[in-house]
C-alpha positions, 0 to 999 in steps of 0.5 A: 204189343208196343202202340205204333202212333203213326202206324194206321191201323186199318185202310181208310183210317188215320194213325192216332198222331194224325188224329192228335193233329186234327183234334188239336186243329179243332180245338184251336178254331173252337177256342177261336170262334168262341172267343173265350166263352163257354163251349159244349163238344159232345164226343167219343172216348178216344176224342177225349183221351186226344183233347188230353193229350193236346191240353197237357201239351204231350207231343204228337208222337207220344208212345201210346193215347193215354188210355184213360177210362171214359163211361158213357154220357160221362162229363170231362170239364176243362177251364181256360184263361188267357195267360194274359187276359188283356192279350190273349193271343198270348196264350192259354191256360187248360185246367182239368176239372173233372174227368170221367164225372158220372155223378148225376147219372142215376146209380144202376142197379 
């Protein structure tokens, strides 16, 4: 079966472009009120999959979420620079750093 993005899947619900929107509005007032500095966001696996989609710059409406294993208490690190750090209303740069990092868990077993 083919994603529909802007199909809602369930009454109440939004469809992942809608989604995309809100996660992407989030963000910019995040990196707005933060002012460049460092930010902790503590979210669920689609939440990551949506920050992915918007820092890569995929527009809303692309096919399907990406789909992207996310484990439990795993860590995604992105890092941001103004493209022009005199002027940063001129932009960013988002760099993923690690994706998915579950290195300082214990191992199970």
């Amino acid at each position: 079966m083919r994603h529909s993005p802007h199909r809602v899947p369930a009454p109440g619900a939004e469809s992942w472009n809608d989604f995309v929107r809100r996660i992407a509005a989030a963000l910019s007032a995040l990196v707005r009120a933060a002012g460049w500095r460092r930010c902790l966001v503590v979210a669920h696996g689609e939440t990551v999959n949506a920050v992915h989609h918007v820092l890569w710059g995929l527009p809303v409406g692309w096919p399907a979420p990406l789909g992207l294993a996310v484990g439990h208490a795993s860590v995604t690190r992105w890092r941001v620079e103004a493209l022009e750090p005199a002027r940063p209303d001129l932009g960013a740069d988002w760099q993923l750093v690690s994706h998915n990092d579950v290195q300082r868990l214990p191992s199970a077993g």
